[in-house]
C-alpha positions as a Markdown table, in Angstrom:
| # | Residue | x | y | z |
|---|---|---|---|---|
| 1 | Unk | 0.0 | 0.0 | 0.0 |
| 2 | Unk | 1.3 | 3.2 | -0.6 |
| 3 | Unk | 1.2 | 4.8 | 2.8 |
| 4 | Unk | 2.2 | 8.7 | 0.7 |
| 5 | Unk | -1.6 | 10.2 | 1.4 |
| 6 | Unk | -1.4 | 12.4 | -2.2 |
| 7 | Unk | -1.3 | 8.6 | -3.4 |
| 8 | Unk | -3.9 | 9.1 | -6.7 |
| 9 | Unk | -6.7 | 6.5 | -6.4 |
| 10 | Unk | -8.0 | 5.8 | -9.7 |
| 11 | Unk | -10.5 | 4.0 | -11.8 |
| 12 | Unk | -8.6 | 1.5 | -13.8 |
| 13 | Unk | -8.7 | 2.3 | -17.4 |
| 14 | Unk | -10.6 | -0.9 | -18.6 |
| 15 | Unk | -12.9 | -1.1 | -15.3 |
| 16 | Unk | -15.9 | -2.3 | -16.5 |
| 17 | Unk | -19.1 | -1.9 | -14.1 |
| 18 | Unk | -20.8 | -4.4 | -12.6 |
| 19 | Unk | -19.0 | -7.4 | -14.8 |
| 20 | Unk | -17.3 | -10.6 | -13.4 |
| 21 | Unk | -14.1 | -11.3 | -14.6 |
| 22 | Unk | -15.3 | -14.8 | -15.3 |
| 23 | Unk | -17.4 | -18.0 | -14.8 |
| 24 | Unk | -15.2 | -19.6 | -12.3 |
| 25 | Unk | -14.3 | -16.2 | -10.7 |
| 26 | Unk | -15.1 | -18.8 | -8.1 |
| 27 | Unk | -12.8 | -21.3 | -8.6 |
| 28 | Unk | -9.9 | -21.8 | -5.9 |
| 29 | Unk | -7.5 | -22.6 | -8.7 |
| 30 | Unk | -8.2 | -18.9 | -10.3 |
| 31 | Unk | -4.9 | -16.9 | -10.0 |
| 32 | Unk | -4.9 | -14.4 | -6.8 |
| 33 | Unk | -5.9 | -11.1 | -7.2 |
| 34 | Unk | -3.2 | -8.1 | -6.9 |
| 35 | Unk | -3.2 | -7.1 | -4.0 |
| 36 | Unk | -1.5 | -3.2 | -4.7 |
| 37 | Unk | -4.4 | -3.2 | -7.7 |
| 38 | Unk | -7.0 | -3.1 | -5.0 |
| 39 | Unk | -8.4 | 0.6 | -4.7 |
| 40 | Unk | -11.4 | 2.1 | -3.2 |
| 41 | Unk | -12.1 | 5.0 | -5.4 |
| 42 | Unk | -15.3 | 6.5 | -4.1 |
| 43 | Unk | -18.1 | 6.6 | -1.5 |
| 44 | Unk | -21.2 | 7.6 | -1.6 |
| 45 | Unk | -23.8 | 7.8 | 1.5 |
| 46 | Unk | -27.5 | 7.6 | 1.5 |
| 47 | Unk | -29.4 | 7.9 | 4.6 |
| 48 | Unk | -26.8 | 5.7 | 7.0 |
| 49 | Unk | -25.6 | 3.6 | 4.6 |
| 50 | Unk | -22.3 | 4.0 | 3.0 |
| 51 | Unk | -21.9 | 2.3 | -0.5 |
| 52 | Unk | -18.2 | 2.3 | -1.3 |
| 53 | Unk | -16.6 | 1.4 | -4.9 |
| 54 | Unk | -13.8 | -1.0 | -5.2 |
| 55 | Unk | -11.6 | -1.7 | -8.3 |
| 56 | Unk | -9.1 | -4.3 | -8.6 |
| 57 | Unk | -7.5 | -6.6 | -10.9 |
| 58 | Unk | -5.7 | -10.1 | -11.6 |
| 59 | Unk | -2.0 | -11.1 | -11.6 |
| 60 | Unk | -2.5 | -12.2 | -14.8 |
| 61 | Unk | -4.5 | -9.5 | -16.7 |
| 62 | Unk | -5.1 | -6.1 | -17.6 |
| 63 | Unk | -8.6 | -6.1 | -17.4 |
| 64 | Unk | -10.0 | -4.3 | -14.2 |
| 65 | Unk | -13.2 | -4.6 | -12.2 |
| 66 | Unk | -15.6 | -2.7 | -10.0 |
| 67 | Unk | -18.1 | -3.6 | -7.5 |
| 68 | Unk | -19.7 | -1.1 | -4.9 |
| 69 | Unk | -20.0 | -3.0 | -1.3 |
| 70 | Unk | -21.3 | -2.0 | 1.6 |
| 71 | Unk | -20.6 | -2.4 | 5.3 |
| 72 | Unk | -22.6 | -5.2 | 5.6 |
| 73 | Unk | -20.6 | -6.6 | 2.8 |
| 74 | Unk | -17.3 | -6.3 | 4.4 |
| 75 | Unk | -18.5 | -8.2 | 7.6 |
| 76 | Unk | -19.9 | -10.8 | 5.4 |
| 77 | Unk | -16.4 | -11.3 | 4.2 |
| 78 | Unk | -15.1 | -11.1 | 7.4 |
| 79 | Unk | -16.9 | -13.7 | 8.6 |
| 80 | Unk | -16.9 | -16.1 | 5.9 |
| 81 | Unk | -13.2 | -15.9 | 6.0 |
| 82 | Unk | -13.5 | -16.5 | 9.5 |
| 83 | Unk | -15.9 | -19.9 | 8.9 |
| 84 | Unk | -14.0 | -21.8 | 6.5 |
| 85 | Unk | -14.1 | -25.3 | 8.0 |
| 86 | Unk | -11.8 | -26.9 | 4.9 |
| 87 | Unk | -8.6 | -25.0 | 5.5 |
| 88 | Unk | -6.8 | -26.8 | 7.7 |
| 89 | Unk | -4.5 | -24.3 | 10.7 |
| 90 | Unk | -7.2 | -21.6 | 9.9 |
| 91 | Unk | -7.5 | -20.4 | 13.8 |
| 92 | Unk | -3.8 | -20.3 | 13.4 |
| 93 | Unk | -4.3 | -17.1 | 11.2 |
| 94 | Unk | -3.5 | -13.8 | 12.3 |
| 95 | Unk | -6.7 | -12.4 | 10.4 |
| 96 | Unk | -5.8 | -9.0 | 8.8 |
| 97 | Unk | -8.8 | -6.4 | 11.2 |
| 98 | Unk | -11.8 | -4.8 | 10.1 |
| 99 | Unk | -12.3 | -1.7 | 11.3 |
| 100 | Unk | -15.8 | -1.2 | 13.1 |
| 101 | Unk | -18.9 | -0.2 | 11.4 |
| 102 | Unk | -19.4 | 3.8 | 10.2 |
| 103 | Unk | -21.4 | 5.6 | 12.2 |
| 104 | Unk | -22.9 | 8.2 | 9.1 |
| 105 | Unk | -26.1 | 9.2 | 11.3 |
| 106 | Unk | -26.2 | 12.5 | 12.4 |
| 107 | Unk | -28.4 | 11.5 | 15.7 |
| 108 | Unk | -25.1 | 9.9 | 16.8 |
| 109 | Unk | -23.0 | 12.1 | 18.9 |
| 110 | Unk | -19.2 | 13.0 | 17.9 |
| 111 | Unk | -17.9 | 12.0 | 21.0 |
| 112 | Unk | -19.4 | 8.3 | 20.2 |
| 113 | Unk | -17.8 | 8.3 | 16.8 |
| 114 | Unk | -14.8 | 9.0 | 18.2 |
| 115 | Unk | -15.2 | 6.2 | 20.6 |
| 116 | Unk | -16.2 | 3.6 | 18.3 |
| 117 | Unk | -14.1 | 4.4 | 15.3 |
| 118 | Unk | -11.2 | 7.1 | 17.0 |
| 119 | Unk | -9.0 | 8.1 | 14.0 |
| 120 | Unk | -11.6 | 6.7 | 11.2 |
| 121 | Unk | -13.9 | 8.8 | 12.5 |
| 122 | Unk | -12.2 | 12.2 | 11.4 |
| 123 | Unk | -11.3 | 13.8 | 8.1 |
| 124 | Unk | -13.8 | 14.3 | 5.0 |
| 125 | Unk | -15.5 | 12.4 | 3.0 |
| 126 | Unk | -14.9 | 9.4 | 4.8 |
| 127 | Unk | -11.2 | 9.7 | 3.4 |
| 128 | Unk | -9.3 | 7.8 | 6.2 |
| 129 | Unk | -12.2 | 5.4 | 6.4 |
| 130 | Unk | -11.9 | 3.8 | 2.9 |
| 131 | Unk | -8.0 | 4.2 | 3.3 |
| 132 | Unk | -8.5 | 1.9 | 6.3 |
| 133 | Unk | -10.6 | -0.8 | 4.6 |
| 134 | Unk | -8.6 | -0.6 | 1.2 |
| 135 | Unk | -5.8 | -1.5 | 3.2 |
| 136 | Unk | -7.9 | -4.6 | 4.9 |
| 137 | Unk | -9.0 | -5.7 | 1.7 |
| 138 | Unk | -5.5 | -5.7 | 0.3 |
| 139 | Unk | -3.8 | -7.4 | 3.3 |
| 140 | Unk | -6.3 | -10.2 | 2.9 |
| 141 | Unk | -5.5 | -10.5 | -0.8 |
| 142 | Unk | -1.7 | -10.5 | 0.1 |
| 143 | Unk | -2.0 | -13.4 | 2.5 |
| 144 | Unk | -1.0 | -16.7 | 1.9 |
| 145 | Unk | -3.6 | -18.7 | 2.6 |
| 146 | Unk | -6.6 | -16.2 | 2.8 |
| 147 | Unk | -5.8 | -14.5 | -0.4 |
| 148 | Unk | -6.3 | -17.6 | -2.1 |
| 149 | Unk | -9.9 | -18.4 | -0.9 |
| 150 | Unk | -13.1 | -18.2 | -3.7 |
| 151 | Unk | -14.6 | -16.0 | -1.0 |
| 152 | Unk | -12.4 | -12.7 | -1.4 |
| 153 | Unk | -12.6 | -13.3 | -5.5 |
| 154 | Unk | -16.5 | -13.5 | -5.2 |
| 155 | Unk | -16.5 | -10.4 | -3.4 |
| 156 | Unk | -14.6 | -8.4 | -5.5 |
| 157 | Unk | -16.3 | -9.6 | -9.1 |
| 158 | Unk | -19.6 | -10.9 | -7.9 |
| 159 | Unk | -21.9 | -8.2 | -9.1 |
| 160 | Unk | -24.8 | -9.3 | -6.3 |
| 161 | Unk | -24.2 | -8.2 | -2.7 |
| 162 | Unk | -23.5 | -11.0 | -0.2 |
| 163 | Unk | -24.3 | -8.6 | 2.9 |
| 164 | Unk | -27.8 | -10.2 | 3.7 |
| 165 | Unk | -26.4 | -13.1 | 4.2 |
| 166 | Unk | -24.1 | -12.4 | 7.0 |
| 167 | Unk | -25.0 | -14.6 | 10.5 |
| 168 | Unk | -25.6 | -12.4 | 13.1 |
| 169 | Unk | -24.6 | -13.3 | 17.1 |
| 170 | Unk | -27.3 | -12.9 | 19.4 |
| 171 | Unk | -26.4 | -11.2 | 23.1 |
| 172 | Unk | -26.5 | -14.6 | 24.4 |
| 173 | Unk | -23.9 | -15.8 | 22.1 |
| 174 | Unk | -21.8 | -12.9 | 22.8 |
| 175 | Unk | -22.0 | -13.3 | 26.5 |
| 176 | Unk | -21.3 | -16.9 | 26.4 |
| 177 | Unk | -17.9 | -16.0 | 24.1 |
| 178 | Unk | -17.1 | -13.3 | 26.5 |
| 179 | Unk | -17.5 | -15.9 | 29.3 |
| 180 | Unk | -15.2 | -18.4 | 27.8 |
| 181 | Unk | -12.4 | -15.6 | 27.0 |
| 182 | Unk | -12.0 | -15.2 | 30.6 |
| 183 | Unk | -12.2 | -18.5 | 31.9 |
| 184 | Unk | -9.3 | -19.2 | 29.6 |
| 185 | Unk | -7.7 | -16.1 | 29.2 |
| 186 | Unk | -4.6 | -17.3 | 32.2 |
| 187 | Unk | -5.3 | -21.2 | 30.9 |
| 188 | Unk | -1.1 | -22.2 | 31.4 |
| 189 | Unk | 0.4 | -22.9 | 28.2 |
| 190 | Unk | 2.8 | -26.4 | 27.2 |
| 191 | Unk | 4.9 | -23.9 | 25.4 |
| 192 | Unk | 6.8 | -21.3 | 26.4 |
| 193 | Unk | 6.9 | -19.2 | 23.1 |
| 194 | Unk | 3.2 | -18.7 | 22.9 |
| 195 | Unk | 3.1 | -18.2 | 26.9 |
| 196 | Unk | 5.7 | -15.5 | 26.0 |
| 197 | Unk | 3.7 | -14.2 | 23.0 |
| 198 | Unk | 0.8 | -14.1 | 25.4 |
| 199 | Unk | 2.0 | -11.9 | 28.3 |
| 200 | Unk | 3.9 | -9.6 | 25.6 |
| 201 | Unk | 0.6 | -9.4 | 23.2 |
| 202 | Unk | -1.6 | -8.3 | 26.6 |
| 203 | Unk | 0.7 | -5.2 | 27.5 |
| 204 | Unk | 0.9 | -4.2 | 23.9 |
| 205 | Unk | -2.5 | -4.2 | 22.9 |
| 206 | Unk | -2.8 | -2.2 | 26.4 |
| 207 | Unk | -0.3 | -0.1 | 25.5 |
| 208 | Unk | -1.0 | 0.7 | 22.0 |
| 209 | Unk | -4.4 | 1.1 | 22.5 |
| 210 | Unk | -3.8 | 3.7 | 25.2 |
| 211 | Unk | -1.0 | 5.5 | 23.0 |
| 212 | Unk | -3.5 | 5.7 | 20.2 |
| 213 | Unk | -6.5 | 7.2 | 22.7 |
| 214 | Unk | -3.6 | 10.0 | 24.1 |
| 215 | Unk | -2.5 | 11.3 | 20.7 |
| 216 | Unk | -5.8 | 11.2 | 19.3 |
| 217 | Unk | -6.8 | 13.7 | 22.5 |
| 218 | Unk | -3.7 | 15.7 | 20.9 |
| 219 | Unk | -4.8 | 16.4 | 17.4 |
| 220 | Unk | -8.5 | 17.4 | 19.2 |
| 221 | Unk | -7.0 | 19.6 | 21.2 |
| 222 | Unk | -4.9 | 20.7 | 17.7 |
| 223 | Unk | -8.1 | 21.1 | 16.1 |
| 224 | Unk | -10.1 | 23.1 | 19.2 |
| 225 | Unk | -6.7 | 25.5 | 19.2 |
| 226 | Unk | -7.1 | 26.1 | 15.6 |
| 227 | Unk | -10.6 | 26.8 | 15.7 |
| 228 | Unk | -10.1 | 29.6 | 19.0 |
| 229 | Unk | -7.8 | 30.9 | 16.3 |
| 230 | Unk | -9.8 | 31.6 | 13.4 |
| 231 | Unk | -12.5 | 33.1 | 16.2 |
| 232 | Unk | -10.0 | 35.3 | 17.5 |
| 233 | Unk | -8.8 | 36.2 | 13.9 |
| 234 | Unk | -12.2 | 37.1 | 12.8 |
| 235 | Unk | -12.9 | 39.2 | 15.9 |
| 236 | Unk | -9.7 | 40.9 | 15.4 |
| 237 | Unk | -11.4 | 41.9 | 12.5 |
| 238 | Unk | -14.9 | 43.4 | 13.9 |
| 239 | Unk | -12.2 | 45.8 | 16.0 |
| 240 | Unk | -11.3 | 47.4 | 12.3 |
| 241 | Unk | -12.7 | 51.1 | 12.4 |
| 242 | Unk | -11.8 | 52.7 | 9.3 |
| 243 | Unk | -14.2 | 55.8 | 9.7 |
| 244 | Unk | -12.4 | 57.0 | 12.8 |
| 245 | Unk | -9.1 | 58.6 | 11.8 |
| 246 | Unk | -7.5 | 58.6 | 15.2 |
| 247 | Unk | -8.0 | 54.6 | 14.9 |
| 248 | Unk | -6.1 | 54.0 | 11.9 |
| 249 | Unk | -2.9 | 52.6 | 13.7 |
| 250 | Unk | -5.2 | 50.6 | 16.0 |
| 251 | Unk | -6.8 | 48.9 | 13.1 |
| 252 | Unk | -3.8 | 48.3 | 11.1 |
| 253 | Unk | -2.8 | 46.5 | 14.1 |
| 254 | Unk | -5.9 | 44.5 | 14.0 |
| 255 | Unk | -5.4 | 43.3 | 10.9 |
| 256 | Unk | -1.7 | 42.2 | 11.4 |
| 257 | Unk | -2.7 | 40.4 | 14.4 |
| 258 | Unk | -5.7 | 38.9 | 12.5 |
| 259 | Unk | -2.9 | 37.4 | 10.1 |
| 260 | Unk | -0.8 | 36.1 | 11.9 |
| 261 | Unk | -3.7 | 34.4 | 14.0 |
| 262 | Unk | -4.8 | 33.0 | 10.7 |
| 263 | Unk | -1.6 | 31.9 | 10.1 |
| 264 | Unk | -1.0 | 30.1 | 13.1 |
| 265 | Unk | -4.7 | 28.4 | 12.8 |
| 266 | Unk | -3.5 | 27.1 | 9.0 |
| 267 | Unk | -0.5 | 25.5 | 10.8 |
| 268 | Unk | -2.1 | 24.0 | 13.5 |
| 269 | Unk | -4.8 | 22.5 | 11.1 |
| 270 | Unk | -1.8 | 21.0 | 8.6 |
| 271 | Unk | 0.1 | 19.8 | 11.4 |
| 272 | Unk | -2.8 | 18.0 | 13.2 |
| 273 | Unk | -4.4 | 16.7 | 9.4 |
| 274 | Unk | -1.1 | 16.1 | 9.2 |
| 275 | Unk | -1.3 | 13.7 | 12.4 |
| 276 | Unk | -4.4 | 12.0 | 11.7 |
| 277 | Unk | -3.2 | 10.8 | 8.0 |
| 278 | Unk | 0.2 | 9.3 | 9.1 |
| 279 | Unk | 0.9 | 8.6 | 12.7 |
| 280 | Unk | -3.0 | 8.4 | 13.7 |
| 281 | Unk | -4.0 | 6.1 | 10.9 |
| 282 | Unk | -0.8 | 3.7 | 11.8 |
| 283 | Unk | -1.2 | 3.9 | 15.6 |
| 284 | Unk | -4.8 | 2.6 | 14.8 |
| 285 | Unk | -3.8 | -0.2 | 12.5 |
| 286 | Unk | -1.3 | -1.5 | 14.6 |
| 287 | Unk | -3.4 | -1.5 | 17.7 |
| 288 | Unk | -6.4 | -3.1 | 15.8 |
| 289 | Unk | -3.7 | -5.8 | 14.5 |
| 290 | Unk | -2.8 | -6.6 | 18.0 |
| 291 | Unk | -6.6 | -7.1 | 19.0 |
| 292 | Unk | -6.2 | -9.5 | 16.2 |
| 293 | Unk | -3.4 | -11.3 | 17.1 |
| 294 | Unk | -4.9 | -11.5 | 20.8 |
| 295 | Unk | -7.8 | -13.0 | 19.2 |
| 296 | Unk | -5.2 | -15.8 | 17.3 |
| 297 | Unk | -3.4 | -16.5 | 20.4 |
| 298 | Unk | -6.9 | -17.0 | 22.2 |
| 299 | Unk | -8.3 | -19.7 | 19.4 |
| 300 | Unk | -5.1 | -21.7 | 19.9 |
| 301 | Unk | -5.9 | -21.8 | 23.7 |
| 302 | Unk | -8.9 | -22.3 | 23.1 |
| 303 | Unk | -7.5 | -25.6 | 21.1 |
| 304 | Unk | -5.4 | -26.3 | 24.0 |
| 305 | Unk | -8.1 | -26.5 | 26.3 |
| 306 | Unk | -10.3 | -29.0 | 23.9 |
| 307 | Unk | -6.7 | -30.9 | 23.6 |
| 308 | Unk | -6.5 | -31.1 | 27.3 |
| 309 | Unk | -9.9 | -32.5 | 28.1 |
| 310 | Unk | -10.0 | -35.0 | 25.3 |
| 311 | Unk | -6.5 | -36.3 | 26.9 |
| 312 | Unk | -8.1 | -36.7 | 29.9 |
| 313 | Unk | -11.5 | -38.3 | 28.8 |
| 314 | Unk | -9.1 | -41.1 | 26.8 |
| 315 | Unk | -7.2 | -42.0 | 30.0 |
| 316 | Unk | -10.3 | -42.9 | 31.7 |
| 317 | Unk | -12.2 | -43.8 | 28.8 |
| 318 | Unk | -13.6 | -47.7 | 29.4 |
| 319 | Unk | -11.9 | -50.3 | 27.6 |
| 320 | Unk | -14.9 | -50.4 | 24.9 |
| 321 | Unk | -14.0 | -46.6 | 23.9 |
| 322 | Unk | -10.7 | -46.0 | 24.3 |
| 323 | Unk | -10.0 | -47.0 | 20.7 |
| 324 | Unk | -12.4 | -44.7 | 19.9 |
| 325 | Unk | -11.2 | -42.0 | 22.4 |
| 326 | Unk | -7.6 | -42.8 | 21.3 |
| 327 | Unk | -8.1 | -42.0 | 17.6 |
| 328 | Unk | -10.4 | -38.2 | 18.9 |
| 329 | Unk | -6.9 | -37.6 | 20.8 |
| 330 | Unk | -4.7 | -38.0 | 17.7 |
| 331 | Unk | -7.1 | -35.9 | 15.8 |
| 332 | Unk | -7.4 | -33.2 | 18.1 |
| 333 | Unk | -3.3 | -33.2 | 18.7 |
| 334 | Unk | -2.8 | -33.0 | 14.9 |
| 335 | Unk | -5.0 | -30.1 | 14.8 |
| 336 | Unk | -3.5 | -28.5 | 17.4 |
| 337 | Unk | 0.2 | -29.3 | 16.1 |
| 338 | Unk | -1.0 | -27.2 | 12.5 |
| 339 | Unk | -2.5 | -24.5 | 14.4 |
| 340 | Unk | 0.4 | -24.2 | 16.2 |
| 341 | Unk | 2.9 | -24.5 | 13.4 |
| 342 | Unk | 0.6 | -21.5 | 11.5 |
| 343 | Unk | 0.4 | -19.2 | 14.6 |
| 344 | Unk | 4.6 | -19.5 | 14.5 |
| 345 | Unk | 4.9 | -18.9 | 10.8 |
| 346 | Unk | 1.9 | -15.9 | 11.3 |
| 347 | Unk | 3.7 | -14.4 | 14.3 |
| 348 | Unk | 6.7 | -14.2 | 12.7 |
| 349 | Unk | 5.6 | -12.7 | 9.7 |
| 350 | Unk | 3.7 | -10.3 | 11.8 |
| 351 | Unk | 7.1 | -9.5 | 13.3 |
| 352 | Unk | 8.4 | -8.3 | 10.3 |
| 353 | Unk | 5.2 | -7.0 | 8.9 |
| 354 | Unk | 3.5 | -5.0 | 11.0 |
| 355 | Unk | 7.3 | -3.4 | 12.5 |
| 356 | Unk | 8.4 | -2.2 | 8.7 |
| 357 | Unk | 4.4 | -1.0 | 8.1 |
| 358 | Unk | 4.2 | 0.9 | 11.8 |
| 359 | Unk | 7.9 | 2.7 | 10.4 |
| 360 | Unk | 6.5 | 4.1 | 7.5 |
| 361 | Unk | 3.9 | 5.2 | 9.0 |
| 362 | Unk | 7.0 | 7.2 | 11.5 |
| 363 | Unk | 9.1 | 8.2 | 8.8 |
| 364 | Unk | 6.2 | 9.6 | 6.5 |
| 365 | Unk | 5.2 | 11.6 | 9.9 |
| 366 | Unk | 8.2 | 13.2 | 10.2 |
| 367 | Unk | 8.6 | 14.2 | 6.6 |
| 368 | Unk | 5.4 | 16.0 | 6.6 |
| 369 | Unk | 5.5 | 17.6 | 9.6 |
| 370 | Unk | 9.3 | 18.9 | 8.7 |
| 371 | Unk | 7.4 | 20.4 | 5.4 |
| 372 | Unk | 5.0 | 21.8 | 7.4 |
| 373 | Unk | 7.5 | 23.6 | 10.0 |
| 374 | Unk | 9.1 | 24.8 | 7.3 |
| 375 | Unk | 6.7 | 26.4 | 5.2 |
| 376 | Unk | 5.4 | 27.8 | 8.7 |
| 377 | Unk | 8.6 | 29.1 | 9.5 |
| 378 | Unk | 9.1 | 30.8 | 6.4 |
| 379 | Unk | 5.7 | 32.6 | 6.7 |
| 380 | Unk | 6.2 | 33.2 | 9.9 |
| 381 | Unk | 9.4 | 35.0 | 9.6 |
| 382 | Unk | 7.3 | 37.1 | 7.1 |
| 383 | Unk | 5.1 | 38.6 | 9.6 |
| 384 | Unk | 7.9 | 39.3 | 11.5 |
| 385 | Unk | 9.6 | 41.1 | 9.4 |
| 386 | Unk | 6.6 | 42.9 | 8.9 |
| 387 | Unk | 5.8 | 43.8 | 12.2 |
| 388 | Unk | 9.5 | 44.9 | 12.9 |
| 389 | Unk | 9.2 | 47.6 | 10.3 |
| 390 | Unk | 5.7 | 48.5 | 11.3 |
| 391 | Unk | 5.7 | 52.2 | 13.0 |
| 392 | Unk | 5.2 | 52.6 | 16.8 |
């Protein structure tokens, strides 16, 4: 993904609406989609709903595509990916986040935006939301295993919206998941690299997601400085009384003041958009992506537990099931062996992943806000210059 936020986003040439790219668009054996061809190039809202358009194209062709998904869409992906009971080490997947649903009403409150969505939730347009999900869709497409599935292909050709088909968790599901979590959240582990991975993955997801809530309160308070500049600004402006001759050096201060107040407002909002379209938007993938590896780590314990408890039932299984019991044990320990092996090789590419992703993210932060300082600098020493030779 190309983290530069002038990055131009558009439709491919030979996008043609609404067409598959072919009959067995389906088919697991279809060549994987490019993942850096993966764009969403607009979105339009009507009433709550968001309807966004997404282009993309083969490895193995020029020919482009576009389908306009919703929300509802995206979690049907999300949990289809999530359900597919043929691909053997799934739970062992670090499964690339999806960031929580929009909130377009205007009866919600932007203090519950914030909440629900942070970072995602600022900016125009929905800009940093569809960079956010582009970057989702195109992490699952890069994946080894999960790029490959018919599921991601049918939902970026298909020209019929899977959305209504989505399974939905009832509160009583929920509670019971949320019950389990803890009972096995301090289960001990029989290896010491996930029990490691474990204790590290609780303080970081603590940690980032408390980072990510503290500098997100520092481009608000950013923004609420800029505004208290453009009011003072314009009221520097009412003070202007040209009629008045004996007020002519007053007002002429006025309106220096007034620009350099305007000045300082158009810094402090390029420094804090600035913020939220490089640093904010990492600091809120990475801490999603370690809600997601928390999640991995949990499903393999979760494994562990099963593992556990089937050893147990063999040992005192009677003599006319312990074949039976025997053979549930080698299953279960095979299954938990793969999940284990993924997790490692998942992990690890997390490592590497998610590290040279987060930099990026650093060094593109520091480039624009050195831009920034300078161009404010520059104008800044303009005013002052200015003011020096102004007449007392």
């Amino acid at each position: 993904m190309d983290l530069s936020e002038e990055a131009h986003v558009a439709l491919h040439p030979h996008c043609m609406m609404g067409e598959s790219w072919l009959d067995g668009s389906n088919d697991q054996s279809a060549p994987n989609v490019n993942a850096n061809s993966i764009k969403i190039t607009d979105v339009t809202q009507d009433g709550d709903t968001l309807t966004f358009a997404i282009t993309s194209q083969k490895l193995d062709s020029s020919k482009g595509i576009c389908v306009f998904r919703t929300y509802e869409d995206f979690d049907w992906l999300q949990q289809s990916l999530f359900s597919q009971d043929d691909i053997a080490g799934l739970h062992g997947v670090i499964f690339p986040p999806l960031p929580a649903k929009p909130l377009p009403s205007s009866s919600y409150t932007q203090a519950k935006a914030l909440k629900q969505l942070g970072f995602l939730a600022l900016g125009d347009n929905w800009q940093l939301y569809c960079r956010a999900l582009e970057f989702y869709l195109q992490q699952v497409a890069a994946h080894s295993i999960l790029g490959k599935s018919k599921l991601l292909h049918s939902f970026l050709s298909s020209t019929e919206s899977a959305g209504k088909q989505r399974s939905k968790k009832g509160i009583f599901d929920r509670l019971s998941q949320a019950m389990e979590e803890m009972r096995k959240e301090g289960h001990k582990d029989v290896d010491e690299f996930f029990h490691n991975e474990r204790e590290s993955n609780t303080h970081l997801t603590a940690l980032f997601k408390s980072t990510t809530e503290k500098f997100l309160e520092v481009v608000l308070t950013k923004q609420r400085l800029a505004l208290a500049c453009g009011h003072f600004s314009t009221s520097l402006h009412l003070c202007v009384n040209q009629d008045n001759p004996s007020a002519v050096v007053f007002s002429t201060i006025c309106l220096k003041l007034s620009d350099i107040m305007d000045a300082v407002k158009r810094n402090l909002d390029k420094v804090s958009e600035n913020d939220v379209r490089t640093l904010g938007l990492g600091l809120d993938l990475e801490s999603r992506y370690q809600e997601a590896k928390r999640e991995m780590l949990f499903r393999r314990t979760s494994k562990l537990v099963e593992l556990e408890i089937i050893s147990k039932n063999a040992e005192k299984a009677k003599p006319n099931k312990k074949e039976i019991m025997d053979k549930v044990q080698k299953i279960t320990q095979k299954e938990f062996d793969l999940i284990s092996s993924v997790a490692k090789e998942e992990i690890d590419w997390y490592l590497k992943a998610r590290v040279s992703v987060l930099r990026d993210f650093l060094i593109h932060w520091c480039e624009k806000q050195l831009d920034t300082a300078r161009e404010s600098a520059a104008l800044f020493s303009q005013h002052l210059e200015a003011w020096k030779g102004f007449p007392v």
